[in-house]
C-alpha positions in Angstrom: 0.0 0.0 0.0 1.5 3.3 -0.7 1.4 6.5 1.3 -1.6 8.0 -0.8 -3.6 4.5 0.3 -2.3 5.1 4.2 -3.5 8.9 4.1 -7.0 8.1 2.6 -7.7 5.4 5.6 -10.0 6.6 8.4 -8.3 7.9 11.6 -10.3 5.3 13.1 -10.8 2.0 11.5 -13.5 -0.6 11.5 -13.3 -4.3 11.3 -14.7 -4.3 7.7 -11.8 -1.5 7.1 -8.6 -3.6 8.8 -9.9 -6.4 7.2 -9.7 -4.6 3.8 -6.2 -2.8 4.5 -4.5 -5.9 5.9 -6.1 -8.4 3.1 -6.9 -11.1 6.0 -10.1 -13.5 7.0 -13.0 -11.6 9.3 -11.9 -14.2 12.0 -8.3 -12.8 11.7 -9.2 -9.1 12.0 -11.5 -10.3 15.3 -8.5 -12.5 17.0 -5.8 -9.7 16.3 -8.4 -7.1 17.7 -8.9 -9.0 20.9 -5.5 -9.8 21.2 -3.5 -8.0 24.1 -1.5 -5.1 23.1 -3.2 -4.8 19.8 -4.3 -1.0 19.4 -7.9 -1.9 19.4 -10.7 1.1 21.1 -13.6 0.1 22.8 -16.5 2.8 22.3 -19.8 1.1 23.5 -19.9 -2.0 21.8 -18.0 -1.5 19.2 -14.6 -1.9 18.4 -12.2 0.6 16.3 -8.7 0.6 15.6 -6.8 3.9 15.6 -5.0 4.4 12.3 -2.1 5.6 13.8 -1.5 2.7 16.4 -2.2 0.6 14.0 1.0 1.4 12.1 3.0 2.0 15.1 1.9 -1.7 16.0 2.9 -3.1 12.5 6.4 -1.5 12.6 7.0 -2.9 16.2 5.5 -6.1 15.4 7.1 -7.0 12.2 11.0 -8.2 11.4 12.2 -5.3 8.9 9.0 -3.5 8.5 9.1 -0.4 6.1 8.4 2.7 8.1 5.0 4.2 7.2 4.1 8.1 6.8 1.1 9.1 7.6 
């Protein structure tokens, strides 16, 4: 994905929308959002990711991960 993509993400991200940006199952989105340390939001109900985290989570997570620009 390239930085144009990255910029016209949401700030806040649903499942539908990780699912999309990472290219991985429903059930894959769901365990990585419950997973501890995962930047995942509770408001009410629902569950968001923060656009920001979430890149900050790939670099740190990931063995020679390309630094994104927001």
């Amino acid at each position: 994905m390239n930085t144009e993509q990255i910029r016209s993400l949401p700030d806040l991200m649903t499942a539908k929308e990780l699912q999309s940006f990472l290219r991985i199952s429903r059930a894959s989105v769901y365990n990585l959002m419950n997973a501890e340390g995962f930047p995942t939001i509770h408001i009410g109900s629902r569950k968001m990711v923060d656009k920001a985290k979430l890149l900050e989570w790939i670099e740190q997570n990931t063995n020679g991960a390309k630094s994104f620009t927001l």
